[in-house]
N, C-alpha and C positions, 0 to 999 in steps of 0.2 A: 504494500500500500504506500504511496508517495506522501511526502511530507504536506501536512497541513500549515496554507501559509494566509495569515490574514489580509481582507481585501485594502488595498492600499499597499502591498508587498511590492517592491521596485521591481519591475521584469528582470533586470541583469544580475540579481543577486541568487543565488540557489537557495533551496529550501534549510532551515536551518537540520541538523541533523547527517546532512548529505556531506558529500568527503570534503567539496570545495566551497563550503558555506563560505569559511573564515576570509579566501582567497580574494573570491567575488565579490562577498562584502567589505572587503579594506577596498579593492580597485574600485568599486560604486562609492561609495564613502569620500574617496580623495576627490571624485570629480563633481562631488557638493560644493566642496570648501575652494577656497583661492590654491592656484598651480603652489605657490610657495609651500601650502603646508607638507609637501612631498619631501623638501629639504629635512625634514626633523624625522631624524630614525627613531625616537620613541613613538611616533605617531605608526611608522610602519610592522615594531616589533611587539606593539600592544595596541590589537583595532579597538579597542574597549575606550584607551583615549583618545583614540580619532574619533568615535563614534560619540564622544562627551564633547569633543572641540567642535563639530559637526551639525550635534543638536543647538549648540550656543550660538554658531555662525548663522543654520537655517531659521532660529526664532529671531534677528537680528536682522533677517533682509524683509521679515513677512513684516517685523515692527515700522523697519525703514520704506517698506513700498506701502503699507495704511497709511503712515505719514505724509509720502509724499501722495499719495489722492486726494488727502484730509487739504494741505494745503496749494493744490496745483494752481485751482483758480486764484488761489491770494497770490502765489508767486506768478504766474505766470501768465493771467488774466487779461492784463495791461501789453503785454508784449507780446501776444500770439491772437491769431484772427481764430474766433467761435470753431470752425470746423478742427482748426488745429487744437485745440483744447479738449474738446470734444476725443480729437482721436489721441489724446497723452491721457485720459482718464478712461477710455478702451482699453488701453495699455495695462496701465495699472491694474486694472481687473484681469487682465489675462494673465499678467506675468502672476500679481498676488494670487488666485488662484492656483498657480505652476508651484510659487513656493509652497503655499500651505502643506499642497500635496507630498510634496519632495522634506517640508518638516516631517510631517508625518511620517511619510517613509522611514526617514532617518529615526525615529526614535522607534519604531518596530524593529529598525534594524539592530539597535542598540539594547534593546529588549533582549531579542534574539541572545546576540553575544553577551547579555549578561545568563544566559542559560532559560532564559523564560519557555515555556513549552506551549504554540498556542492549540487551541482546541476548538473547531468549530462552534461558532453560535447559532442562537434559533435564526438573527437575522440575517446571517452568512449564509445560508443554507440554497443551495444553488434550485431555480426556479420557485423560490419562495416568493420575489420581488415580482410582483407585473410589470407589464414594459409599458412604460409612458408615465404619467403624474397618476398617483394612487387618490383613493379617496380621500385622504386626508390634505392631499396636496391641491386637490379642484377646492376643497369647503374653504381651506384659506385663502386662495385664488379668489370664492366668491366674496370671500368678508373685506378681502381688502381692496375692492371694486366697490362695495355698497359702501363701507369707511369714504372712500374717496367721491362719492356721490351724496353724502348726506353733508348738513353742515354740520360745525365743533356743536352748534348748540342744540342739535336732536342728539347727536351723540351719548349725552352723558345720561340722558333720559331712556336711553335703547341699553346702553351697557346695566346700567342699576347704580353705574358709580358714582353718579353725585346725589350728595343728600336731598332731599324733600325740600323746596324752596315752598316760601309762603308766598302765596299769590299779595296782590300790591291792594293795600286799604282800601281803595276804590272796588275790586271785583269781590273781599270777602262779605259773607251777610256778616250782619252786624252782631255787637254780641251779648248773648243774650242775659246777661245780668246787666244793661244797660250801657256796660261800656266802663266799669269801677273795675276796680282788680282789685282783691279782698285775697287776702293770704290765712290759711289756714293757723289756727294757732296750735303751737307745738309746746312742751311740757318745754320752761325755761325759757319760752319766747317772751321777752316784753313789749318789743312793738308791736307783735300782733295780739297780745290783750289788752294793749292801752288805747290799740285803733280800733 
């Protein structure tokens, strides 16, 4: 039976278990990080700390390409015509995407070489997923189509999340002890047995 590898596993790496796991994964690993980290023979005689300098390098470019989407249009807004900005924040999502993936990779791989053993899940389970947006993925499709069709101020009436507003003096009936407000008195109240 061939090694169970979880989804997100880098095609160029072999499964962990298999002769040329450690191999594969030092050569995928080096071609994460900058050509330089090849110079340092601790990195090549222990893939364990490659695969630690690897994870810190990949969480550092995914921080650094959110950053720069966060601020393209401040930086770049003024000196680039609409369709060019348009296609530098393209960018950014494609590449951020690349990285995310290629983190992930790298810390399964890291996993891996710390000995970890994976084991199939319910949601890994091959033909479990339907192909296209599942149900759950259309119901938010739909909510967030009617969100953007309603305005802020049916919103909070539709969720349940803002409290109960009192209608404006004008639309309440009037009330019916005349309109006094008379407070209950309570054992060691003085103002309200003296009123």
């Amino acid at each position: 039976m061939p090694a169970y590898v979880p989804p997100g596993w880098p095609s160029g790496v072999h499964p962990p278990g298999t002769e040329d796991f450690e191999r594969t994964a030092q050569a995928w690993l080096l071609d994460t990080v900058p050509a330089d980290y090849r110079l340092h023979g601790v990195l090549r005689r222990y893939p364990l700390a490659l695969a630690a300098m690897a994870i810190h390098h990949t969480r550092a470019c995914v921080t650094g390409a959110r950053e720069g989407y966060r601020t393209a249009r401040t930086e770049l807004g003024a000196a680039l015509p609409p369709h060019a900005l348009d296609a530098v924040l393209a960018a950014y999502r494609a590449e951020g995407r690349r990285l995310v993936a290629t983190a992930q990779a790298v810390e399964l791989v890291a996993r891996a070489l710390r000995g970890e053993v994976f084991t199939p899940q319910l949601q890994d389970a091959p033909g479990d997923k339907p192909a296209g947006p599942g149900p759950q993925d259309e119901l938010s499709t739909r909510r967030k189509a009617a969100d953007a069709a309603e305005s802020p101020a049916e919103r909070p009436a539709r969720d349940g999340a803002a409290k109960a507003r009192k209608a404006p003096a004008a639309q309440r009936p009037p009330a019916r002890n005349g309109g006094t407000t008379r407070r209950k008195a309570r054992s060691g109240d003085k103002h309200a047995a003296a009123g």
